[in-house]
N, C-alpha and C positions, 0 to 999 in steps of 0.2 A: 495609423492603426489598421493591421490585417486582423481579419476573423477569417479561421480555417474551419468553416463549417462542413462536417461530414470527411475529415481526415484524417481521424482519428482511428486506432487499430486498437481496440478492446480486447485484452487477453487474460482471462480468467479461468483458470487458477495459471497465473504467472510464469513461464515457461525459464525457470531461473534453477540453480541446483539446490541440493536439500542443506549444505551449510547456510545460503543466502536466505532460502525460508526460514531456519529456524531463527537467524539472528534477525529479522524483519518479526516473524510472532512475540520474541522478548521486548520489541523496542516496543509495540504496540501492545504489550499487556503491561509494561511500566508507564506509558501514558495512559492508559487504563483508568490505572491506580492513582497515580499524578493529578490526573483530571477530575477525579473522583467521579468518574462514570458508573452508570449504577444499572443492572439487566443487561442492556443489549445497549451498542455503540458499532460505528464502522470505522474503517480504517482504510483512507485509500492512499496508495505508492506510485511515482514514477522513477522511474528507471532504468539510467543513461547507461548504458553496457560498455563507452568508449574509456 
């Protein structure tokens, strides 16, 4: 077992185009709803570009 501590590239807001944001906001307000999430919730993505 490897631990990659501190290798991590943190990119926020997501440097992806605006079709890929919008279908990533849909998927994440239908698990939302799905989950029955209630106020405030997060949502976190990764994101293989190959």
């Amino acid at each position: 077992m490897q631990i990659y501590i501190g290798m991590s590239k943190y990119v926020c807001p997501g440097d992806i185009d605006l079709d890929l944001t919008k279908r990533v906001q849909e998927i994440t307000e239908r698990l939302f709803d799905v989950l029955k999430c209630r106020h405030y919730s997060r949502a976190d993505f990764r994101l293989d570009m190959k």
